[in-house]
C-alpha positions as a printed Julia matrix, in Angstrom:
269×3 Matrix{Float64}:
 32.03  158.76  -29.7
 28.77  156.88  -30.32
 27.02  160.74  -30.01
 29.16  162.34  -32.29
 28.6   159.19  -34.82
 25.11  159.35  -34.72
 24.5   163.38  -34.37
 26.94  162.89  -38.13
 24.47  160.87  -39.63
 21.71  162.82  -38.79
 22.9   166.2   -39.75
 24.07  164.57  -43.12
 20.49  163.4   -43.59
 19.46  166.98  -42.74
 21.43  167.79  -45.67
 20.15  165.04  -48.09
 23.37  163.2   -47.43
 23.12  159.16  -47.51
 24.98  156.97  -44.99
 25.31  153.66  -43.46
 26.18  152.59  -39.44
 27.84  149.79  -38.85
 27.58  147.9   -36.23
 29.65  144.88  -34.54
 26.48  142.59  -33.32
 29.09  139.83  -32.2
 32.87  138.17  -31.91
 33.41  134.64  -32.31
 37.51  134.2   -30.91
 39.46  136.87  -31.31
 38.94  140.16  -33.39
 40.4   143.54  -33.27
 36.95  145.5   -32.4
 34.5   144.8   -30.08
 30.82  143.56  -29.94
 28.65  146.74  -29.78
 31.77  148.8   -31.95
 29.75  151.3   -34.31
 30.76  153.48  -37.52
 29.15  155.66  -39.29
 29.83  155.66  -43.6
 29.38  157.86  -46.02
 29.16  157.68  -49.75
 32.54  159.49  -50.14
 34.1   156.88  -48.29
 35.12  159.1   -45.66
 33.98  157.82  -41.78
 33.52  158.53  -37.86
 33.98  155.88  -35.42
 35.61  152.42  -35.75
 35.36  148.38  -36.06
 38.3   147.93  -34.84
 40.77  148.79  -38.03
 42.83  147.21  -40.29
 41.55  145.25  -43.05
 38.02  144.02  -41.18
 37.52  147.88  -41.41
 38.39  148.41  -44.98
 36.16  145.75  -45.83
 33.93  147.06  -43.39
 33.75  150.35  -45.29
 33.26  148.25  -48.9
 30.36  146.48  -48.05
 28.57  149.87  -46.7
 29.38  151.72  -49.87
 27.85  148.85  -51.86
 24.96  148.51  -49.08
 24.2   152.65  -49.83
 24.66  152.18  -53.26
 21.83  149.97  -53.49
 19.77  151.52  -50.61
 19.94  147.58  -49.16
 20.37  146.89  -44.96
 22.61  143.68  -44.78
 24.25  141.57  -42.28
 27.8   139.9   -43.29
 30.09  137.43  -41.55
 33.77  138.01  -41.72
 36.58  135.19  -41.28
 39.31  136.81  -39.54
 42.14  134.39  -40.28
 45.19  134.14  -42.67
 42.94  131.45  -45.19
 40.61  134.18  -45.44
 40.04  137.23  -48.05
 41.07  139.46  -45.05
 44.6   138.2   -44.42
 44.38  138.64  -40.86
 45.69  136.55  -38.12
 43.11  137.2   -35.2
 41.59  133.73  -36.23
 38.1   134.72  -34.8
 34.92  135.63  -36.79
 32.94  138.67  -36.66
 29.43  139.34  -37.51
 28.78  142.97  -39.18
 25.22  144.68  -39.6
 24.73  147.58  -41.69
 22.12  149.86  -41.46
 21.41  152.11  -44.44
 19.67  155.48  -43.77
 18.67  157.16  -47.25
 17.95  161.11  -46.65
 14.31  162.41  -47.34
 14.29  163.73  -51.54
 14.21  167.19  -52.41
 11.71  168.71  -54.14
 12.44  171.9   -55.36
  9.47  173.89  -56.45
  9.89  176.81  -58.07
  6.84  179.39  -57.99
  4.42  179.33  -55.1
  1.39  180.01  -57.6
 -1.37  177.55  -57.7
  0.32  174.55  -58.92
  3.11  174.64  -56.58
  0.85  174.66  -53.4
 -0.77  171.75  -54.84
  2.79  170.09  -55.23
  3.77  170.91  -51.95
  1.19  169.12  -50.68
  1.72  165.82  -52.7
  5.53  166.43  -51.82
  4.63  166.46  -48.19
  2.42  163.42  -48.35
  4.77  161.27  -50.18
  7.82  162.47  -48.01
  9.51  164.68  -49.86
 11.47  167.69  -48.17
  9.5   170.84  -50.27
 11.59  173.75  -51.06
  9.6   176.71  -52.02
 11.27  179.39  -54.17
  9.89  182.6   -55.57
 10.33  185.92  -56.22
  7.44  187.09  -54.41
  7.11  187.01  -50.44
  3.31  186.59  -50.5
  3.97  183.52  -52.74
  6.43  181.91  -50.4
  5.72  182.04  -46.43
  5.37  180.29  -43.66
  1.32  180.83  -43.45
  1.12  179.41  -47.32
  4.08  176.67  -46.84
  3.43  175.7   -42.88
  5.61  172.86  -43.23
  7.99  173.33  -46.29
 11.25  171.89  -45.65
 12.96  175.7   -46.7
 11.54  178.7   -48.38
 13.58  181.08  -50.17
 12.17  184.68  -51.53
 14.36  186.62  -54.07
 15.79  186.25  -58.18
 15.1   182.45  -58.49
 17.87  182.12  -61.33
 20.39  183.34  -58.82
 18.47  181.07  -55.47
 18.97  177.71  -58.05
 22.75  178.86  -58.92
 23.56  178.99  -55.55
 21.84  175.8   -54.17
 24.36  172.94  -53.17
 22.01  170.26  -52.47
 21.46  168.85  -56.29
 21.96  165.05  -56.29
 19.14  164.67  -53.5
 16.75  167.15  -55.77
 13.94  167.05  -57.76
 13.24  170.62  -59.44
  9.54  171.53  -61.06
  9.65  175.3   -62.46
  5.98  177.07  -62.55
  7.01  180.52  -61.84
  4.85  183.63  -62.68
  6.0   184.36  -66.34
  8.11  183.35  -69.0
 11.31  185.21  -68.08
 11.14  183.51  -64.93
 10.9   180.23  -66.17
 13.82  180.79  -67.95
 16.04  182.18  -65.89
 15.31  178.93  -63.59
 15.83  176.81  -66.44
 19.36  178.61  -66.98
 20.71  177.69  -63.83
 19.44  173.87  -63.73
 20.32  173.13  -66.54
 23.99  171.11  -67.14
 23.55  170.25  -62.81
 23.13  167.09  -61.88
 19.56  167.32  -59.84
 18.09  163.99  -60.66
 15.27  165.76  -62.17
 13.72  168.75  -63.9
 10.99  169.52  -65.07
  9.29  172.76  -66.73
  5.05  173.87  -67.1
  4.44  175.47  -70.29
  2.96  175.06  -73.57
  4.64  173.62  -76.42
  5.17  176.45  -78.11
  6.32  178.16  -74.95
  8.9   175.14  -74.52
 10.27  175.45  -78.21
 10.85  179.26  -77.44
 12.89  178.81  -74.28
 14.32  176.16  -75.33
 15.51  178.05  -79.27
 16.81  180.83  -76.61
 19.54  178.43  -74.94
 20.27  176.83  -77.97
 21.32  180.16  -79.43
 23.55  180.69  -75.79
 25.22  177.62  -76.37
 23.47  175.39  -73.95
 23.57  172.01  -76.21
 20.84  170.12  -77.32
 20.98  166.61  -75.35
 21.18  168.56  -72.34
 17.99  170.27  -72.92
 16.48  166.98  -74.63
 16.79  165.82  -70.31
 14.16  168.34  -69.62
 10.47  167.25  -68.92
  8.99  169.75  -70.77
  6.01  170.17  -71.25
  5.65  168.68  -67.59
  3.96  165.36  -66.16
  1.96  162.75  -67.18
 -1.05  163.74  -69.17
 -3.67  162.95  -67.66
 -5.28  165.79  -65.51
 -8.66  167.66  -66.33
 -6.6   171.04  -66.61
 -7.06  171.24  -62.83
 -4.18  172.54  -60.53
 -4.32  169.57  -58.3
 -4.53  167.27  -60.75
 -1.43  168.79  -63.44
  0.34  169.0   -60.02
 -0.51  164.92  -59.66
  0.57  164.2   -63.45
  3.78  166.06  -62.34
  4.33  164.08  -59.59
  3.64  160.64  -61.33
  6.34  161.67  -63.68
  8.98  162.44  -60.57
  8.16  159.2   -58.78
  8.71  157.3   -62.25
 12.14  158.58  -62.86
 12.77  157.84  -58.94
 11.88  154.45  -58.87
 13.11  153.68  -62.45
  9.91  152.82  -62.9
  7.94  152.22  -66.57
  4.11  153.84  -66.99
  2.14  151.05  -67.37
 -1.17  149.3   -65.8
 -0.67  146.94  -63.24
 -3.55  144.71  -64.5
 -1.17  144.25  -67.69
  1.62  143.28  -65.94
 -0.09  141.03  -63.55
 -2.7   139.96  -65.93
 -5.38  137.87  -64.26
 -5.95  134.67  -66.13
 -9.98  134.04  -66.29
């Protein structure tokens, strides 16, 4: 059991697929699992394994939703009497660690041109799994993308329609042309990937953006777009637009607010 519980957390993660383990580190009295009892949580509330059942388990389950939830490792102690929130009669105590393993973001870039290589290469060095799509083989291999977490050649409107994987996904469009562009932005757009972004001018932005309008697509959810893309402050560069990109991803990640850190920990002289 203990292979098929971990094996389950590790192809979820494979997946982008957060989960917790708990684990029984130790029985005071008595207590309907035992010391070393694992299982394995995921943020559906579905799991593999056992604590022993019963209401230590529900509870069990609880605290690992809230422990993924917040992406926070924590051990609890549970009172396993009839005075307790639990109800039970085993009268022991148990103590409960849960691990929390948070699955590698994806970053989907789509176009293999010049500024996605550069943002496959930040993606790699920050860990994010880099997807590589584009309509051109030459533009996404193995030889150009050695360690790209998938690579996908072919329509990219109809590769983003069919990808499953959104929650866990960061998408950055910088195809080839316009049309391209577009046709990404199409089948992005109204998904819940936790970000997108599109390269273009301004006036290339207001153009694709007037197309969807006129197809229905509403305004607010084109008004979540990050377009035009990043943080401005590249020389015009590859490398560095692909670094004002990525500052931009790893602010909406972290929640985080652009800002100097000198002002917000101001040194008094």
């Amino acid at each position: 059991m203990e292979e098929k519980i971990l094996k389950a957390i590790y192809t979820g993660l494979e997946r982008g697929e957060n989960s917790a383990l708990a684990s029984v580190t130790s029985i005071d009295g008595s207590s309907p699992g035992k010391t070393g009892a694992i299982m394995g949580v995921w943020p559906d509330g579905s799991i593999v394994g056992t604590v022993g059942g019963g209401n230590l388990e529900f509870e069990v389950t609880q605290k690992a939703l809230e422990c993924i939830e917040t992406n926070k490792s924590c051990e609890y102690e549970f009172d396993l009497n009839h005075s307790s929130d639990l109800k039970m009669i085993c009268g022991g105590k148990a103590k409960v660690f849960i691990k929390v393993f948070i699955a590698n973001p994806h970053l989907i870039i789509v176009g293999g041109g010049h500024i996605g290589l550069e943002l496959y290469k930040l993606a790699d060095f920050l860990g994010f799994n880099a997807i590589v799509i584009d309509d051109r083989k030459e533009f996404a291999n193995k030889e150009r993308f050695p360690k790209a977490y998938e690579l996908y050649v072919g329509d990219v409107g109809e590769i983003l329609e069919n990808y499953e994987n959104v929650k866990q996904s960061y998408v950055v469009i910088a195809t080839r042309g316009h049309a391209h562009d577009e046709s990404a932005l199409r089948a992005v757009v109204n998904r819940d990937f936790k970000y997108v972004g599109m390269i273009g001018s301004r006036s290339k932005v207001q153009e694709t953006f007037e197309k969807l309008l006129a197809d229905h697509y509403t305004k607010e959810s084109l008004e979540s777009i990050y377009s035009p893309v990043g943080i401005s402050i590249s020389n015009g560069e590859p490398s560095e637009i692909a670094f004002g990109i990525m500052c931009e991803i790893l602010m909406v990640k972290n929640n985080a607010v652009l800002s100097h850190m000198r002002d917000i920990k101001k040194v008094e002289l």
